[in-house]
N, C-alpha and C positions, 0 to 999 in steps of 0.2 A: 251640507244638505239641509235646507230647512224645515221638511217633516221629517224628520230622521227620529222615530222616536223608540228605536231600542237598539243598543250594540255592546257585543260581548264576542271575547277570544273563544274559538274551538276548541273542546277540549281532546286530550289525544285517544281516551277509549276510543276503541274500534275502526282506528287505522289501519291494523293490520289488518283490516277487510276491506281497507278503503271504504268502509261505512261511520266517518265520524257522526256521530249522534248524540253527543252530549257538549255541553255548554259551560267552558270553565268560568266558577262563579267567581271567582280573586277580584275581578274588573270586572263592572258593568255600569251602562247609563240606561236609563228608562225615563221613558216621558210619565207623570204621575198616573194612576192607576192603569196603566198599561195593561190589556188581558193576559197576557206571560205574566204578571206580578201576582196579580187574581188567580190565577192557574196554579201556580208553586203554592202560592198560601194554602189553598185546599187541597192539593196533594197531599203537601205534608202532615196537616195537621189531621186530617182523617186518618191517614196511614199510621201514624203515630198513637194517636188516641185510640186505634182499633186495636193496636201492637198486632200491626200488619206484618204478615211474613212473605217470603219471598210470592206464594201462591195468590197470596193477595194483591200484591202488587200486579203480576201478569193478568189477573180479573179485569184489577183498575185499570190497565192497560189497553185492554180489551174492549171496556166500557165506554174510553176515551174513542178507541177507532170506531166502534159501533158492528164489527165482525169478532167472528170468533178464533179465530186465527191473529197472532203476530208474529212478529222475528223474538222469540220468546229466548235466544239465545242473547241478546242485548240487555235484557232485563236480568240475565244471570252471571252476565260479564262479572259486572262490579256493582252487587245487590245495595251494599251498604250507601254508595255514588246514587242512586238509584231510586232510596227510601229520601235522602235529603241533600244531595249534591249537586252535580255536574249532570247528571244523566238524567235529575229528576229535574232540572233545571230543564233542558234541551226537550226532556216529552212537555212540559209545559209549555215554549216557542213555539213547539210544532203545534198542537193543541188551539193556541192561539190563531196560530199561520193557515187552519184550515187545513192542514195537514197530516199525515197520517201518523201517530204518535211515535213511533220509535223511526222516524226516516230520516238519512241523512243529510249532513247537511255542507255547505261549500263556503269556500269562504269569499266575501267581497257584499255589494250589496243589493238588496232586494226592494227597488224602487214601486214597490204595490205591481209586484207580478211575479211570477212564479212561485205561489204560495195557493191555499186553498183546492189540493187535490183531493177533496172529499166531495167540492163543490156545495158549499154550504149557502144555503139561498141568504140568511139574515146575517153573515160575513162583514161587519164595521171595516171598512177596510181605513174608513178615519181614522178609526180608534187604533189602529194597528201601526198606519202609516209606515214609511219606509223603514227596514232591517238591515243593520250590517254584522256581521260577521267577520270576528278580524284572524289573524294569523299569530298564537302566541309557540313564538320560539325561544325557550332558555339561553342556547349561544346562538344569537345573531350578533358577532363582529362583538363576544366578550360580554353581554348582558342579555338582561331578560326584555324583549320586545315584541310588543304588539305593532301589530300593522296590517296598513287595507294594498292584500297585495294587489287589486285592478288599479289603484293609483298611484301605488309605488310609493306610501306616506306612511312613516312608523308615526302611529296613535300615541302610542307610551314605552317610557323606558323605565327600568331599575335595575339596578347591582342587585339589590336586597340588602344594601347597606345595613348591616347591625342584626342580620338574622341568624339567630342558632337556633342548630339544627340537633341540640340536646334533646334528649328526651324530655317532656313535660314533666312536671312531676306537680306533689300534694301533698299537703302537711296531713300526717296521719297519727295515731296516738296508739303505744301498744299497752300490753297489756301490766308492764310495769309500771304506767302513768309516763314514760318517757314520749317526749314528742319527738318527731323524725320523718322523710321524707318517703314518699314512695312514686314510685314511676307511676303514670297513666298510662293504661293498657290503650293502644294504637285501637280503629277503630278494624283493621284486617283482621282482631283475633275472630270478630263473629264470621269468620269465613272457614274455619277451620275444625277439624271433624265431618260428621258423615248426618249430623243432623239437619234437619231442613233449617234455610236461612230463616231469621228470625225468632227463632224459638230458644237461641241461647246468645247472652252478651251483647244484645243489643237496646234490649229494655232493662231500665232499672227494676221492675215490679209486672205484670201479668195481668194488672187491672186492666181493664175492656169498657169503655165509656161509648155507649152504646147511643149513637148520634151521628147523625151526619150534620157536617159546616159548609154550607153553602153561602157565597160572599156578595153581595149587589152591591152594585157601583153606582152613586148618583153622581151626574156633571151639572146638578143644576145649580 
């Protein structure tokens, strides 16, 4: 496809609604400052830099569609997915696509048309050019495979040859001066308890940099 300029695997949140809406990030191609690239950059880093919580996010959310209503249940799926992953990836396509931030999405590809249901009058649809969306399944026939299932062509394969699935760990020092290893705590623990997301185990520190990052793109 020769404007083909962004494609990346489905990710599986919100299958079981038959609403996928996030963007597995493992694999991706993008033609250079792509508006999806532009988008994720300043998602993140505001969110972050705000030590954004989950309430923040559904604002920013909000912000993105321009109404005050969303599918706010998306946004609380998998919050942590959401602040810097998969999910925050996919409201950024959509975003880009003229779309309505949390909608789902299909897979195969989006030759500059069916995209832009907000109707955006100044909508580059150059700059966007063609979308595909590929199919990533763990066992297809014993490996991990992406593919465009309307052409019937697996994109990419791998085993994961040489991956362990060990806990991470980090050199840490106690208090005998002895050095020794300890586990990195997964990123699911800030999911646990009754306290609102974002307010524990997700920031290192509480500081609030009080800014917004807004990104311009020149092609000249």
């Amino acid at each position: 496809t020769p404007d083909l300029a962004f494609f990346a695997p489905l990710d599986a949140v919100g299958n079981f609604a038959d609403e996928p809406f996030c963007i597995w990030n493992g694999l991706l191609g993008s033609a250079p400052a792509h508006p999806a690239l532009t988008n994720i950059i300043e998602w993140m880093v505001n969110l972050v830099t705000h030590r954004g919580d989950m309430y923040d996010m559904e604002r920013a959310a909000c912000r993105y569609s321009g109404v005050e209503r969303i599918e706010n249940w998306k946004v609380r799926a998998e919050p942590g997915l959401m602040l810097s992953g998969p999910c925050a990836l996919g409201l950024a396509v959509n975003n880009a696509l003229g779309n309505e931030p949390l909608s789902k999405f299909r897979a195969g590809l989006l030759r500059r048309e069916g995209f832009n249901e907000r109707n955006i009058q100044d909508l580059n649809e150059d700059e966007i050019g063609s979308v595909m969306f590929l199919v990533a399944d763990k066992d297809d026939l014993g490996a991990f495979r992406f593919s465009d299932p309307e052409r019937n062509i697996i994109i990419a394969s791998t085993e994961l040859t040489g991956l362990s699935k060990s806990p991470m760990l980090y050199e840490t020092q106690n208090n005998n001066g002895k050095k020794g290893l300890r586990q990195k705590a997964h990123y699911s623990v800030s999911t646990r308890g009754q306290q609102l997301w974002g307010t524990h185990d997700v920031y290192a520190d509480d500081f609030d940099v009080d800014e917004q990052v807004s990104l311009i793109v020149s092609r000249k």
